[in-house]
N, C-alpha and C positions, 0 to 999 in steps of 0.2 A: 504494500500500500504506500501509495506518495505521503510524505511528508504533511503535504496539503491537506490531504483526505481524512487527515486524524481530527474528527470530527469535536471527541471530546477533549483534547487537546487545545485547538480553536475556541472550543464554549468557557474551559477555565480562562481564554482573555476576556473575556467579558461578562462573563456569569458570577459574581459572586460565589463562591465553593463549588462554582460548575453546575451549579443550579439554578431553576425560578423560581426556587419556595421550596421549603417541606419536607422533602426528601430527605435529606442529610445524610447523605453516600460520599463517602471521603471521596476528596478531589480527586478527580481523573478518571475513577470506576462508574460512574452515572453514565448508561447508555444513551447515546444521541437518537431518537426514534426518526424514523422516514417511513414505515410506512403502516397502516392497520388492516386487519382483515378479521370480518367477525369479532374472534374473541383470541386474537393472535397480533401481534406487534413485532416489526422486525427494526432492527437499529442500523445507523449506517455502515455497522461489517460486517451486515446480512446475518447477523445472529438471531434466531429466532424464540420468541416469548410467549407462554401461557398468560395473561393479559388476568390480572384479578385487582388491578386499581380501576379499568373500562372507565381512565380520563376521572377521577373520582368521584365515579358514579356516572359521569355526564351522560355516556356513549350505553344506556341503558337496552337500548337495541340490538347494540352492536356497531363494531367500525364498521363503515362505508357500506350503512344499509343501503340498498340499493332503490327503495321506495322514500327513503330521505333523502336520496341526492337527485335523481329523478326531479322533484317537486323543488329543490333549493336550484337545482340548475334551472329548473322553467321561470322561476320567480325571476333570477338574475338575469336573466336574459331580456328582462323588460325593465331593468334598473337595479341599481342595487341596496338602496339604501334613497330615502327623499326629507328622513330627520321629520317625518309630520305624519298622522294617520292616513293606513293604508287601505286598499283592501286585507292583503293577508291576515294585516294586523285586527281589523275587525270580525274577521271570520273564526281569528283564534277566540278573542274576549268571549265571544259568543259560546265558544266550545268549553271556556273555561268556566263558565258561569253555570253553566248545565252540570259540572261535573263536582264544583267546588260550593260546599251548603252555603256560604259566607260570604263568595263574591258577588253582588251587587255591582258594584263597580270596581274598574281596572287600573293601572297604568304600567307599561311596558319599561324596562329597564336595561341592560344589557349584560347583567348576570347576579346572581342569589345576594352578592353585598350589598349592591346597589336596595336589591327589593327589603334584605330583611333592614337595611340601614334605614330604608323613608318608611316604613313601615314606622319606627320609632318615631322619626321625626312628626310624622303623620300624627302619629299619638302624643305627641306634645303638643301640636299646635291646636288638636281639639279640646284638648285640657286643660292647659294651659299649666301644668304642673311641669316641675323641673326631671324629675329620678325616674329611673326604669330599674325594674327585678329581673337578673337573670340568673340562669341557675348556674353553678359551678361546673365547672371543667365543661360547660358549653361553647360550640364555636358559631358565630355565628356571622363571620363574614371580616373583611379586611379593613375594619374601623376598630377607632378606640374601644366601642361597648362591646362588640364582636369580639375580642380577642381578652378582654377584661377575663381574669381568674382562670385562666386557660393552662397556659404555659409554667406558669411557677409552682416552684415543691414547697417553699416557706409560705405553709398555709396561715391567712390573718382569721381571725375567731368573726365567724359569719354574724352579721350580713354585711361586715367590711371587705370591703374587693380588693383584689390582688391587681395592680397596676403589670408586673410586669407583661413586659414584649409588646405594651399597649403604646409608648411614645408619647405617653398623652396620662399627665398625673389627676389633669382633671377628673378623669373617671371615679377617683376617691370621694368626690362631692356628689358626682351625676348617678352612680349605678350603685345598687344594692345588689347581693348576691344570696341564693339561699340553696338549701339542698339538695337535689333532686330526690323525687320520692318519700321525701318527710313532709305530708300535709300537714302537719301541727305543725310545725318548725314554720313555715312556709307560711301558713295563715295568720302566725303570731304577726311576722313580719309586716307582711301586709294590712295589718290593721295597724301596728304601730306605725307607720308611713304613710296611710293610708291618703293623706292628704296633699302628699308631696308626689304621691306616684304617678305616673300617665300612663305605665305600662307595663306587662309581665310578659317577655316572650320564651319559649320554651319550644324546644327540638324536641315533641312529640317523643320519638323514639331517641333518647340522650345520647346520641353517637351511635353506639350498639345495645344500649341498655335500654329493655321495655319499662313500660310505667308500670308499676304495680297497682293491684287492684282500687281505683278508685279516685288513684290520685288526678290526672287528669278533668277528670268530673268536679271534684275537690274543687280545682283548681280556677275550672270553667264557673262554679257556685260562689266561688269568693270573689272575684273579678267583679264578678255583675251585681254581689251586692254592694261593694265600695264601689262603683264607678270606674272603675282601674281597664281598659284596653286591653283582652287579650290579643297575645301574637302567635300564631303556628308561626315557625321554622319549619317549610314544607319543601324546601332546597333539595334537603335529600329525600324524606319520604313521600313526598309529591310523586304521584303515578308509579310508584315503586310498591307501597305497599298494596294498592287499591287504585284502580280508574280515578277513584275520589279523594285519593290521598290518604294521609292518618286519621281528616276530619270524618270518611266515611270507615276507614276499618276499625277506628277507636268508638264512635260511633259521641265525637266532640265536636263542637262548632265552635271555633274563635271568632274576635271581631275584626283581624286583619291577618292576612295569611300571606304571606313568601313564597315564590317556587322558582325553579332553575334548574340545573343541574341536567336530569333527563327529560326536562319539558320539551328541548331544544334536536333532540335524537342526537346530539354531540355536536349541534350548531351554537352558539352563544347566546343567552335570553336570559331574561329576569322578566319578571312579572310580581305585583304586590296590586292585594284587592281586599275589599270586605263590606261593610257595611256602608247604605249609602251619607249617611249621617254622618260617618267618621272621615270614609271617604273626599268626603267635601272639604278639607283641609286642603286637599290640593287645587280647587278650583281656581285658576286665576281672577274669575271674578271677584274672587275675597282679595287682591292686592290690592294696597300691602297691609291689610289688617291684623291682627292681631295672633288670629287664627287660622294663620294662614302658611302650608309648608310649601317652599318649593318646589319644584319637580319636572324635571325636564333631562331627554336623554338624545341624544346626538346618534345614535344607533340601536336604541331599545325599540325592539316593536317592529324592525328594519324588515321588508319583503321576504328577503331569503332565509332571516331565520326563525318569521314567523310560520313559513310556507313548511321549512323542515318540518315545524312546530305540528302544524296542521299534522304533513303526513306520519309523526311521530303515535301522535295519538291513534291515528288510525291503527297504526299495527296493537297498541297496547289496547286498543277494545275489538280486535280480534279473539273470538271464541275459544278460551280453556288459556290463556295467557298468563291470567295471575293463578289460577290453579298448578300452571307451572312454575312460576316463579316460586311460589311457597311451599309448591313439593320440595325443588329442589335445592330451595332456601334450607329446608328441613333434613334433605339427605347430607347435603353440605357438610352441617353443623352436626350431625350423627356420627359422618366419616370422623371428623375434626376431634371429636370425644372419644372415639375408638381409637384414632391412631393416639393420641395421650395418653391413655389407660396401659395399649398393649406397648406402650415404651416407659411407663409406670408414670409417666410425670403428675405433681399435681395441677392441677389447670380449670378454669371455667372456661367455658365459650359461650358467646356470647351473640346475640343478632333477633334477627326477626323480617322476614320475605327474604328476601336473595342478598342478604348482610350475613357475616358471621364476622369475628372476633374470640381471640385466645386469648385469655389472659392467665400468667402461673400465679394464681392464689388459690388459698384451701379456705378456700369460704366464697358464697354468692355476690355477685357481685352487683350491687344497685345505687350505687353513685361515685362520686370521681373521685373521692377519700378512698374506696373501695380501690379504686381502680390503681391508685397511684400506691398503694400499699402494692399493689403486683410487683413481680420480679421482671421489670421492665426491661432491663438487661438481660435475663434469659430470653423472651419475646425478640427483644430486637439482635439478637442473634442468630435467632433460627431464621427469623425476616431476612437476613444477606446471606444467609445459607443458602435461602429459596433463589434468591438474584440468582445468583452463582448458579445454580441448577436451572435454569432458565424459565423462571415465574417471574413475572414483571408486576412489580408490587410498592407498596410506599412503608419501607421499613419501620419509620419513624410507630410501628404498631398499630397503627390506623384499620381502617375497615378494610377488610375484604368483598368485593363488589362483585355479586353475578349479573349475567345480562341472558338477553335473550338467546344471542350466540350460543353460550355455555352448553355444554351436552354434559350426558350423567360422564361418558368417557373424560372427559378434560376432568371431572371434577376426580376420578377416578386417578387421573393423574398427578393432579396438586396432590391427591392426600399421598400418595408413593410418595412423591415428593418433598414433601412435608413431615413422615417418616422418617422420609433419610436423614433429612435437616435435624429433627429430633436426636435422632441415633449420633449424628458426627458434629452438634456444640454438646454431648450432654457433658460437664464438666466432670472433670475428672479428680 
């Protein structure tokens, strides 16, 4: 190979650690990707990858579904982008509304930060209160409050937020943080704030962690009696766990909801919507009033990826799809518990539809204290075990993501795979 061609070589001139985010794969080993197929990735020295990040989450379809590129290519071909309401763009809102209990009204963004970020803003401006609740070791996009109580291990004594990796100290005044899965803990909060709150947004399903019984409902009951804005984070579980999202498979209605990630079938989109009441915070006709949030996107809503959008959906309300999805969401996470056992380790795993997650603790695992007590370092060794054996994954221990692609064989595969990984870090 020419000199030239050393692709990752080239990315450490310009990539911080040779990456765009996240990852954290020591300099030079991060493969440079060019090309996808299904639920397969090859890098530029043709080495070939079992795909189980699927763009995290995004490419919920699969790379270069063929009935997504079809409709993105038809759309471009009559423009690309006009920065103002479209047809495609109306055709989605319409589809979105039918599908999502809570959107009333829309507006298009051009990916999950954007949407869960105005979503917030949206809920201040109709409240006119300062603070938002979010739960610990939640992520919910590339802002200050998004990234608040995430990343750091020196936990502060709740509902005081952890600043780092946020940039932004302000968050210590603006955000309160609380548990996931402790409704008492959660509702005390909420009452003592109650007056200062505008919002509580909450990731349905907490990364990989389900809601335990109740808490969700809890959570929908307390909101609506203080006045307080719910928010779904529906980024990831949007069309993943249900045509309707978390709000129909939990069986919760928020008053503003988020989506991304696989709205798009792996084209770029944000969308945030709810109630038309709340909604009306963005109306320009309120400038510059009081109550009044900004909102405007240079390429949210944009032709071609609202047209993917369009043909994305169509595939996911194709017949027996989410019955697949949660079969094999479930065989997954079975494999994933057997191969742990039959190489003795102790470990949870974790997930819910086409998610899983490992984590090595000896105890259930239902909030991010929980999680962060794991043997993270065991996790994120097996994780570059799997690189190296050719799974293309985000070691950093993050989700594991099926897609439509995926077949029982490939899964059949990771878990040999992941055996092995098992077998050759176990320490010695």
């Amino acid at each position: 190979m020419n000199a030239t061609d050393n692709f990752r070589d080239r990315a450490l001139q310009f990539f911080p650690g040779g990456s765009n985010g996240e990852y954290g794969i020591p300099e030079g080993d991060a493969p440079v990707l060019e090309r996808g197929q299904g639920c397969r990735v090859w890098d530029t020295e043709g080495r070939e990858y079992l795909d189980m990040t699927m763009a995290w989450g995004a490419v919920l379809v699969g790379h270069a579904h063929p009935k997504v590129l079809e409709a993105a290519a038809a759309a471009a071909s009559k423009g690309a982008n006009f920065a103002a309401v479209n047809r495609p763009m109306v055709e989605l809102a319409e589809r979105i509304a039918d599908l999502s209990p809570c959107a009333e009204r829309i507006r298009f963004v051009a990916s999950g930060t954007e949407a869960t970020m105005l979503c917030l803003r949206t809920a201040r401006a109709t409240t006119g209160r300062p603070k938002i609740l979010k739960f610990e070791g939640a992520y919910h996009g590339q802002y200050p409050e998004g990234v608040t109580s995430l990343v750091g291990s020196d936990l502060p004594e709740l509902p005081q937020p952890d600043s780092s990796g946020t940039g932004a100290p302000s968050v210590e005044r603006d955000v309160l943080v609380a548990p996931y899965n402790d409704l008492a803990s959660t509702r005390k909060i909420l009452t003592d704030y109650s007056d200062e709150l505008a919002a509580v947004i909450v990731e349905p399903l907490h990364r990989c962690i389900p809601p335990v019984d109740g808490f969700l409902q809890g959570l929908r009951e307390a909101t609506t009696r203080l006045g307080i804005v719910l928010v779904f984070d529906e980024v990831v579980t949007g069309f993943r766990l249900a045509l309707g999202g978390a709000q129909e498979y939990y069986g919760v209605s928020p008053d503003l909801v988020a989506y991304g990630k696989g709205l798009g079938g792996g084209f770029p989109i944000g969308a945030f919507g709810g109630r038309t009441d709340v909604m009306e915070a963005v109306n320009e006709q309120r400038l510059p009033g009081p109550n009044y949030a900004w909102s405007a996107s240079t390429t949210g809503g944009n032709p071609v990826s609202s047209a993917a959008a369009l043909a994305a959906i169509d595939v996911y309300n194709e017949s027996g799809v989410y019955d697949r999805l949660h079969a094999m969401g479930r065989r997954f996470r079975e494999q994933l518990d057997q191969a742990l056992d039959q190489a003795g380790e102790t470990a949870q795993v974790l997930g819910d539809g086409p998610l899983a997650q490992a984590a090595f603790l000896d105890r259930p695992v239902q909030s991010h204290r929980d999680w962060l007590a794991a043997d993270r370092d065991r996790g994120r060794a097996v994780m570059f075990e799997l690189l190296r054996r050719g799974v293309f994954l985000n070691p950093m221990g993050t989700k594991l993501y099926l897609s439509l692609a995926h077949t029982e064989a490939d899964l059949d595969e990771f878990t040999a795979h992941f055996a092995a990984a098992l077998q050759s870090t176990r320490p010695q």
